[in-house]
N, C-alpha and C positions, 0 to 999 in steps of 0.2 A: 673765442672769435678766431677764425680761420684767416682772414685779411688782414695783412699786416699792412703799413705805410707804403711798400714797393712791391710785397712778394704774397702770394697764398699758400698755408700750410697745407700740408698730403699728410694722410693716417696711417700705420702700416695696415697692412691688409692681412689677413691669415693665411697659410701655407708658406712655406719655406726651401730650400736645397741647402743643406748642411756640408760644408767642404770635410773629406775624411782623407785620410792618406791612400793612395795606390797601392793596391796588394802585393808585394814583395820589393816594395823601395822604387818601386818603375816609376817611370814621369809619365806627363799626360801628352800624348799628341795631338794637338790643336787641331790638328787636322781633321779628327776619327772623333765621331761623336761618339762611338763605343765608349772612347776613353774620354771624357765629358762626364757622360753620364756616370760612369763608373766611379766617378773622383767624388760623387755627393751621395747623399743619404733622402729621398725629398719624402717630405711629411706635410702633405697637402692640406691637414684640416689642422695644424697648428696655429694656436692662437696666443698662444707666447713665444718668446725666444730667450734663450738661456746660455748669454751671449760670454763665451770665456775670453780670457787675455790669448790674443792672437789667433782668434777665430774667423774664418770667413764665410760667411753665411750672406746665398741669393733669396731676396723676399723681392714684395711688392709693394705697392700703397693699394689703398683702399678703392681710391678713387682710379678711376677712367678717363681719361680727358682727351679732347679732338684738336686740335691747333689747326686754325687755316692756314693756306697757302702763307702767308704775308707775315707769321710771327712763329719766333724761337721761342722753344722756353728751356730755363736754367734750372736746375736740381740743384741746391748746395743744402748743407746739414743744418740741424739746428745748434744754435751757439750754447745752449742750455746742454743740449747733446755732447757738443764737441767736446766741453769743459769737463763730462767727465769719460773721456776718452773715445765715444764711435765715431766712424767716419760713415756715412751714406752711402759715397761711393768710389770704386776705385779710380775709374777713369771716363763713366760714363754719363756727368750729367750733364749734357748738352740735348736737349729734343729739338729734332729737325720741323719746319713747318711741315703742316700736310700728316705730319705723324696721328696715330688715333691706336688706343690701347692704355693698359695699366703701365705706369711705369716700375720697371725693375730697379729693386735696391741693391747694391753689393755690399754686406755691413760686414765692417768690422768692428773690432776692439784692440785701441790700442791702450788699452790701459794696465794696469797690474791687477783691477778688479774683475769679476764676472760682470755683468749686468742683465734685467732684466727686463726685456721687453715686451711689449705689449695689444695686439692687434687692436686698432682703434686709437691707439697716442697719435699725439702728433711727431711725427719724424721728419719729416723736414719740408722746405719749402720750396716752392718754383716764382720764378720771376721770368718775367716776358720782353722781350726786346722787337721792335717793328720791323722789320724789312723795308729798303727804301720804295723798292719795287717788289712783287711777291715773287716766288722762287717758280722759274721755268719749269720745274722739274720738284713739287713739293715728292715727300715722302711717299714711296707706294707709289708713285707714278711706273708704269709697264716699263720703260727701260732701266730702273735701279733695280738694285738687287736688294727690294727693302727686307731683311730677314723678319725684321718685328712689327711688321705692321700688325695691328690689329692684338698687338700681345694679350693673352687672359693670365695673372695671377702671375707667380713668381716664374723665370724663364730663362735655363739656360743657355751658354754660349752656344751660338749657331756660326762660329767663326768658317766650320766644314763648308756652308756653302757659298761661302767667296768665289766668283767666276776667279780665276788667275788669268 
């Protein structure tokens, strides 16, 4: 059953971006998707993941979902999850109203175990909050700089095109 009492479960979805070290000790510059891309390994028809102690791997859920103007939705993990160490995401589960695409997962493992994951589990859930009024300016609206609208499958940082 997907519906829980306040929130609905999201599946992982297959394909992945796997976090690998920088070639010769360099750091990554946020700025340069060169250096982005360069930082992962992606394995787009994966359907598991073979998640080690301190790993950080970009996936997706399953699902697609559309949010109107007038409601947020929350991404938090699942406690079944959490207890034996993944985290869902680093810093990004908030969805803006108006948002429409898969959402991106950032896993980790903070445990001393590998784990084993699975496209099709359930990974975690989203919960919804109303707006009193709807948002002037939903997601993807022509004046934001929505980088992810419309996101398909696992997607990394598009931090490069921040207007400054």
């Amino acid at each position: 059953q997907a519906i829980q009492p306040a929130s609905i479960d999201l599946r992982l979805g297959s394909g992945a971006f796997y976090s690998r070290p920088v070639d010769g000790g360099g750091h990554i510059d946020v700025s340069r998707a060169e250096d982005v891309e360069a930082s992962f390994h992606h394995s787009p028809l994966t359907q598991t993941i073979d998640l080690l102690p301190g790993d950080f791997v970009i996936a997706t859920t399953a699902e697609r979902i559309t949010l109107p103007d007038n409601l947020v939705g929350i991404v938090n993990g699942k406690s079944s999850l959490g207890r034996l160490g993944l985290l869902i995401h680093a810093t990004a589960g908030f969805v803006d109203p108006g948002f429409s695409g898969q959402i991106t997962l950032e896993l980790s493992n903070v445990s001393r175990n590998p784990l084993l994951l699975r496209a099709g589990m359930r990974i975690c859930q989203m919960s919804f909050q109303y707006l009193d009024v709807p948002a002037n300016k939903p997601y993807g609206h022509p004046d934001l700089n929505s980088k992810y609208a419309g996101q398909e499958g696992a997607t990394l940082s598009k931090y490069h095109l921040n207007k400054v």
